[in-house]
Backbone as a printed PyTorch tensor [residue, N CA C, xyz], in Angstrom:
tensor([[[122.9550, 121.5490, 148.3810],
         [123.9830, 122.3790, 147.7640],
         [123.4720, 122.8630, 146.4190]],

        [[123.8670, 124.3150, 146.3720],
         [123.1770, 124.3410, 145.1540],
         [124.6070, 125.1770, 143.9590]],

        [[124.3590, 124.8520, 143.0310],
         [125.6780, 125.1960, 141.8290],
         [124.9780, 126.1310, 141.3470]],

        [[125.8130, 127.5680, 141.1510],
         [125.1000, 128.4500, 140.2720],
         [126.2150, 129.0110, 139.5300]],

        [[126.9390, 128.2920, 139.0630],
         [127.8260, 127.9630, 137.5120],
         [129.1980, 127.1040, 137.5380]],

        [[129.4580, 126.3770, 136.3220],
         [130.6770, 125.9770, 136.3170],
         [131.4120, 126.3660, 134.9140]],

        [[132.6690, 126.9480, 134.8320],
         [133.4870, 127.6970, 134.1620],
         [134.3780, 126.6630, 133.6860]],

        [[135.3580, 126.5000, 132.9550],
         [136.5160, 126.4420, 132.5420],
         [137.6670, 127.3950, 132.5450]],

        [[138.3670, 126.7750, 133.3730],
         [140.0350, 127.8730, 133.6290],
         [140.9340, 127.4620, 132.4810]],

        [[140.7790, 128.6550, 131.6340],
         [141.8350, 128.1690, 130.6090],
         [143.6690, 129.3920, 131.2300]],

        [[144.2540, 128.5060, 130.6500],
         [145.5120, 129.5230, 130.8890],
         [146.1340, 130.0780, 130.0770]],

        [[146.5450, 130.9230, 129.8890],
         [147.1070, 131.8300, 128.6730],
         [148.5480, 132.6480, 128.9100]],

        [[149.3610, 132.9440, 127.7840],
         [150.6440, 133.3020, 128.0410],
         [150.1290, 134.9300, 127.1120]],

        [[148.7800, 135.0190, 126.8720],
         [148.6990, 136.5990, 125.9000],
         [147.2670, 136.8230, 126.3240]],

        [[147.2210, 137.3660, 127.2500],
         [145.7040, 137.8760, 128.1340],
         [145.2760, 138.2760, 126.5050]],

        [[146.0200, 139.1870, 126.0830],
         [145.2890, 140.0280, 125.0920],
         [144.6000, 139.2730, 123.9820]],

        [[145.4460, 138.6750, 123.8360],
         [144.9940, 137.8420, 122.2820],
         [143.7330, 136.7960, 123.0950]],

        [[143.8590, 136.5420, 123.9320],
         [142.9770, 135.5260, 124.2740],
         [141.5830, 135.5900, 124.5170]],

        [[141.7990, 137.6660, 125.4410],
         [140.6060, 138.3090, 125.3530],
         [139.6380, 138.5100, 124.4490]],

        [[140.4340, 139.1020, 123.1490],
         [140.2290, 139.4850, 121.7010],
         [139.2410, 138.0660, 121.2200]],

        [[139.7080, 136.8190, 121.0790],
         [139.3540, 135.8540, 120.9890],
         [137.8620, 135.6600, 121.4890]],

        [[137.6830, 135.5300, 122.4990],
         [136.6660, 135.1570, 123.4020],
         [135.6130, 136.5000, 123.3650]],

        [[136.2530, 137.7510, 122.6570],
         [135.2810, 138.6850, 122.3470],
         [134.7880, 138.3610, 121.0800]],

        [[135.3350, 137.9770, 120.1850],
         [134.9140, 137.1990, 118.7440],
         [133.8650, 136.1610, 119.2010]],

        [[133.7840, 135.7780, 119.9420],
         [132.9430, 134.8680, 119.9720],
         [131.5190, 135.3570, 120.8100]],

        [[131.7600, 136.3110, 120.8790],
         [130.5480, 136.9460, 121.9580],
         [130.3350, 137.3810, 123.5180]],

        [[131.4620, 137.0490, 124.1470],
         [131.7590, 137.2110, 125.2340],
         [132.0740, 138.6650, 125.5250]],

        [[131.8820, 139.1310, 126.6620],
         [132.3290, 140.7090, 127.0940],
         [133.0940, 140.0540, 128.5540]],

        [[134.0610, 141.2180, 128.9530],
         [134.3170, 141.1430, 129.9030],
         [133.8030, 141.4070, 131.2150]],

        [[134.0880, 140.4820, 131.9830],
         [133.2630, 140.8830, 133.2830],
         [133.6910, 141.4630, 134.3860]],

        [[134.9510, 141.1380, 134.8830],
         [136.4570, 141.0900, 135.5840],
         [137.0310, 141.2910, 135.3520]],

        [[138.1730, 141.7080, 135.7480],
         [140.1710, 141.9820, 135.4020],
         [140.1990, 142.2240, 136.9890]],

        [[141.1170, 141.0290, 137.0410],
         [141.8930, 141.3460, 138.1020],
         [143.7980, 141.5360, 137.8060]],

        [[143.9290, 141.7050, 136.6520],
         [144.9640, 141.7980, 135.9940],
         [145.6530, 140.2630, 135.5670]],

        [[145.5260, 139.3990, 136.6730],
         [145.6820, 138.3010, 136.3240],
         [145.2630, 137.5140, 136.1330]],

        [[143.6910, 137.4140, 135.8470],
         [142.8320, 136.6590, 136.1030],
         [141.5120, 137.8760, 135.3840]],

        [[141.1070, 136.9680, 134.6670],
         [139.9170, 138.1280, 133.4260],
         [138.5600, 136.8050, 133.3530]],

        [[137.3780, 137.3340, 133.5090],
         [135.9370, 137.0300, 133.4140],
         [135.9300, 137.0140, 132.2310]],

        [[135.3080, 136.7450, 130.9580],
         [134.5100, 136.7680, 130.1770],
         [133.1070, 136.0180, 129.7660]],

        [[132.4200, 136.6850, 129.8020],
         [130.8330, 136.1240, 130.2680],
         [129.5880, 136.4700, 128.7150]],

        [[129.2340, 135.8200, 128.8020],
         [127.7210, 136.3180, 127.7130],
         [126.9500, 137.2270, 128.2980]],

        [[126.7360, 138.0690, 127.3160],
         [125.9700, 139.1900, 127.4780],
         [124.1110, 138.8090, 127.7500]],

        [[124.3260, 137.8320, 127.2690],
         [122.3420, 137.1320, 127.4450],
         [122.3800, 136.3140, 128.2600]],

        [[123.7320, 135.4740, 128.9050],
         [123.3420, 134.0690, 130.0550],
         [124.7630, 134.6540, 130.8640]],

        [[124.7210, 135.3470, 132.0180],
         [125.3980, 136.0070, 132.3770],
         [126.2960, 134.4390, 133.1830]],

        [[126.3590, 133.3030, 133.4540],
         [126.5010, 132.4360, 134.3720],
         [127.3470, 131.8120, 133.0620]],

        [[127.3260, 132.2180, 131.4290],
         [128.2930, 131.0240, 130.5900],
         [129.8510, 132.1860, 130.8240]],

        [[130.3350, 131.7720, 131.0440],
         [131.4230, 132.1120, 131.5920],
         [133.0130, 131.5910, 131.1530]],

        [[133.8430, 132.1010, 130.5830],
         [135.4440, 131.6040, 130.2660],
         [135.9700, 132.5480, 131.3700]],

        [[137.1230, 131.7310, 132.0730],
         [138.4640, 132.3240, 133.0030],
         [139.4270, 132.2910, 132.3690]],

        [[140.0830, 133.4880, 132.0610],
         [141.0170, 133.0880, 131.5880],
         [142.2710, 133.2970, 132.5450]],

        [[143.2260, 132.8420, 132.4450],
         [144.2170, 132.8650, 133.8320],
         [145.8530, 133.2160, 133.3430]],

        [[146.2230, 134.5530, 133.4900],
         [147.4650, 134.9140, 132.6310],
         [148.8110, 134.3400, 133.3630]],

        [[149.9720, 135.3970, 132.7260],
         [151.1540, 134.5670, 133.6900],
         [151.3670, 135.1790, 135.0430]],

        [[150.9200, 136.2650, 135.0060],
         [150.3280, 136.5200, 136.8950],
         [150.0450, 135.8280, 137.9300]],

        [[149.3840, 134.9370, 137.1250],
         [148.4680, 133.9060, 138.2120],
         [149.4230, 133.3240, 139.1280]],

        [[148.8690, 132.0160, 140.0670],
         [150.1610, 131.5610, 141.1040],
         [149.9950, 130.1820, 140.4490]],

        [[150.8750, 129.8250, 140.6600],
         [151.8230, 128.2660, 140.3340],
         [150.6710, 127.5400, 139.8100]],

        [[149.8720, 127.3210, 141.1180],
         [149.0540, 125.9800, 140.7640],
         [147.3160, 126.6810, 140.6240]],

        [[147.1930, 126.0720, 139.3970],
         [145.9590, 126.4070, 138.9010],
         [145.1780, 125.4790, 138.6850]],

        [[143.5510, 126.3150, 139.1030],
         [142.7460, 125.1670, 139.0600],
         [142.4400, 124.8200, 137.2190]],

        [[141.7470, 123.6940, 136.9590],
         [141.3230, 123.4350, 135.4120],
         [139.7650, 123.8970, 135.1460]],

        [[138.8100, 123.8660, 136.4870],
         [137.6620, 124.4960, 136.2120],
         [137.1150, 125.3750, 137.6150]],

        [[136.6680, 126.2700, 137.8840],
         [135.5180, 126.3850, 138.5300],
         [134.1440, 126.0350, 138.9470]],

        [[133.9330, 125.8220, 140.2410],
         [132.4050, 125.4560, 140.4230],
         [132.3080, 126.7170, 141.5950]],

        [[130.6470, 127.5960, 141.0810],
         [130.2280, 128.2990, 142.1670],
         [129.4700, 127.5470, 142.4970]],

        [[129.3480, 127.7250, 144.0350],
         [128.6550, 127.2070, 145.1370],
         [127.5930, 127.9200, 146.0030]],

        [[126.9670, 127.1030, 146.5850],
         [125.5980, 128.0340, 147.4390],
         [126.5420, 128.6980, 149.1340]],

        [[127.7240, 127.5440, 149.5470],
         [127.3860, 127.2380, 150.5920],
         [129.2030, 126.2420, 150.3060]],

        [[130.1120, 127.3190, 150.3300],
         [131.4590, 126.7670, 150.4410],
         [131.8730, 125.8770, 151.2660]],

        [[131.7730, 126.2820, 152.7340],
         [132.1190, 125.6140, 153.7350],
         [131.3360, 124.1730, 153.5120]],

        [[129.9830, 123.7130, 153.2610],
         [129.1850, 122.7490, 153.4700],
         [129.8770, 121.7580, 152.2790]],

        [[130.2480, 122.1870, 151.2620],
         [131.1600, 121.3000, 150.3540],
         [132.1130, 120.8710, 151.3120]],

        [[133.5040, 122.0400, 151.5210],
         [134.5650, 121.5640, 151.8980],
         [134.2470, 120.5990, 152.9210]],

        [[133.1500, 120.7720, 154.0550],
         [132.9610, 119.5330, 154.7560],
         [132.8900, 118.2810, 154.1470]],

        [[132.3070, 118.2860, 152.9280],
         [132.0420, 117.2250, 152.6940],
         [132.9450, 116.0920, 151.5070]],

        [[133.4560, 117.2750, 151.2530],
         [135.0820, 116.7840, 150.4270],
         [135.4590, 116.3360, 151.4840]],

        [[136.2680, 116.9990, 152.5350],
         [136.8830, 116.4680, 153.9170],
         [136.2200, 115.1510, 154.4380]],

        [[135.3340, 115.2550, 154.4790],
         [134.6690, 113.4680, 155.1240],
         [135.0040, 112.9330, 154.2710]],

        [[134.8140, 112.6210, 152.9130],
         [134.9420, 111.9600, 152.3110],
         [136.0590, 111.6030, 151.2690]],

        [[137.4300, 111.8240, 152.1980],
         [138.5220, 111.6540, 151.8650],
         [139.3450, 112.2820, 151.0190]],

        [[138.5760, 113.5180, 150.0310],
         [139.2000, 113.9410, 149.0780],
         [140.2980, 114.9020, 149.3920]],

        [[141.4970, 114.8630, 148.3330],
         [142.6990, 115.5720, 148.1930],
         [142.1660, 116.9370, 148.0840]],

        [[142.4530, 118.1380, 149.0960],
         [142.3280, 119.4160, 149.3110],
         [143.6390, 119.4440, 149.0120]],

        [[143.9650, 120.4910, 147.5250],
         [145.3940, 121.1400, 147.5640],
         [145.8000, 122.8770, 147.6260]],

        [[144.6950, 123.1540, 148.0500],
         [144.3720, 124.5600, 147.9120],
         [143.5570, 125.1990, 149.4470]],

        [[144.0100, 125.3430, 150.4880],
         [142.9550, 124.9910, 151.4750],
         [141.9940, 126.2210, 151.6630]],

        [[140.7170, 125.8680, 151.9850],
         [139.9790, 126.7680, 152.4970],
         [140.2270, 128.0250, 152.6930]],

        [[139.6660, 129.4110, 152.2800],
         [140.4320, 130.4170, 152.4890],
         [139.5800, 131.6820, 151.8360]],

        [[139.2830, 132.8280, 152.6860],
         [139.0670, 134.1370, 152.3620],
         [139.4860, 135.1370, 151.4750]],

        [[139.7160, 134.8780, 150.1940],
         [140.0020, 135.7120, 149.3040],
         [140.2990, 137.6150, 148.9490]],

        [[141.2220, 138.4080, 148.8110],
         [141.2260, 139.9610, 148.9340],
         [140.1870, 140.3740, 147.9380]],

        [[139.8030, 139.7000, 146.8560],
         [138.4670, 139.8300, 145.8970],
         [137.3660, 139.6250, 146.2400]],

        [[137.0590, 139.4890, 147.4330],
         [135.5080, 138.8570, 147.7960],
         [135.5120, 137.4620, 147.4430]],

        [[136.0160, 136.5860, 147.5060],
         [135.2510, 134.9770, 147.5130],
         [135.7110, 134.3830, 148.7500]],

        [[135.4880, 133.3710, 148.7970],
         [135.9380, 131.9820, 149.3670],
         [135.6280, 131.0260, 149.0970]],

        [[137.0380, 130.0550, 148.6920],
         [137.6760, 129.2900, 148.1490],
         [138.1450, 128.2900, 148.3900]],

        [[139.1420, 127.0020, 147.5320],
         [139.7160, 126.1810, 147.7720],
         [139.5640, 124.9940, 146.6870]],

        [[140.5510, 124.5620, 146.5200],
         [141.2840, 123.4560, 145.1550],
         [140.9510, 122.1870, 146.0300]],

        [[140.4560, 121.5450, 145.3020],
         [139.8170, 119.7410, 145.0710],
         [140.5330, 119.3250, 144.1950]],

        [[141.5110, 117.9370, 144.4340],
         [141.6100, 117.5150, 142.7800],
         [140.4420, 115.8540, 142.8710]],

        [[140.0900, 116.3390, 141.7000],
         [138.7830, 114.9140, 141.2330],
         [139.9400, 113.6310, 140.8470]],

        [[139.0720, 112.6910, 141.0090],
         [139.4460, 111.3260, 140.8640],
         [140.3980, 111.5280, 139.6980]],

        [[139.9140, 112.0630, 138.2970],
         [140.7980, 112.0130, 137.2610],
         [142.6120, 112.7840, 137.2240]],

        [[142.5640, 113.8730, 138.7800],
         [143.6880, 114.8400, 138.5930],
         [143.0810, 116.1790, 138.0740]],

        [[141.8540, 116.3860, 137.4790],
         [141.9720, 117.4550, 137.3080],
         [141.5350, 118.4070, 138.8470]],

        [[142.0130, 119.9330, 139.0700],
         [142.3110, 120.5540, 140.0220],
         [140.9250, 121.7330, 139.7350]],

        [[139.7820, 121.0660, 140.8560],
         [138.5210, 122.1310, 140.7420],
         [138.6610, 123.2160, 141.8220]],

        [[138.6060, 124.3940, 141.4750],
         [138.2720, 125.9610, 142.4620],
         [136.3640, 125.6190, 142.7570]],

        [[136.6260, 125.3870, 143.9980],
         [135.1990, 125.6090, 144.5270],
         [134.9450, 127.2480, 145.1840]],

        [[134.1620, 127.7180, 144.5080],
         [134.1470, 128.9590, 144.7080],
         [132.6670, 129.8660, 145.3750]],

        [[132.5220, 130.2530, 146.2730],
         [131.1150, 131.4940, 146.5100],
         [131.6390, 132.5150, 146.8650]],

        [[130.8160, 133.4190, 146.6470],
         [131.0390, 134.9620, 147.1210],
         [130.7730, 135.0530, 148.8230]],

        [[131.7960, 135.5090, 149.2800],
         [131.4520, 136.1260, 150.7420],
         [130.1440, 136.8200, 150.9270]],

        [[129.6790, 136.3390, 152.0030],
         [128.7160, 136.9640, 153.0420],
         [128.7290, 138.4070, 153.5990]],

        [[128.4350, 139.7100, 152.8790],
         [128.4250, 140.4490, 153.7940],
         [127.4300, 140.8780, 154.7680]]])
């Protein structure tokens, strides 16, 4: 399996201000999906903030992990007993997906881009 980034999902009640923020710090945007905004480094395109507005749906993950090879995780979450609260699933944005929560509770988006 191979990881080719892990993010932090922060959540926000002011896309704007939050954007603004994370542009102060060097970040550009990468995404807008209106509810859901990329901001990425312009030199390490993979350091990455999510930010997640009040658009978003109910239950949100706390971080992202991209993946080589989605399905071969979820197998292996599934064998190995872990809480899927988000199930497996084809995304209208191009990914595929699905919520893990880790031993501690926090709620990971395992994430790759579809195959075309």
């Amino acid at each position: 399996m191979g990881i080719r980034r892990a993010t932090p999902d922060i959540r926000t009640d002011d896309m704007e201000r939050s954007r603004e923020f994370y542009r102060l710090l060097g970040f550009e945007e990468a995404m807008d999906l209106g509810w859901v905004v990329t901001m990425a480094s312009p030199t390490n395109p993979t350091a990455q903030v999510l930010l997640l507005g009040p658009g978003a749906e109910r239950l949100q993950p706390d971080m992202s992990v991209e993946v080589d090879d989605v399905d071969d995780v979820h197998a292996g979450l599934v064998a190995a007993g872990a809480e899927i609260v988000y199930a497996l699933r084809d995304e209208p944005w191009g990914v595929r997906r699905f919520f893990v929560r880790d031993p501690s509770g926090t709620i990971v988006n395992i994430v790759g881009h579809r195959r075309t």
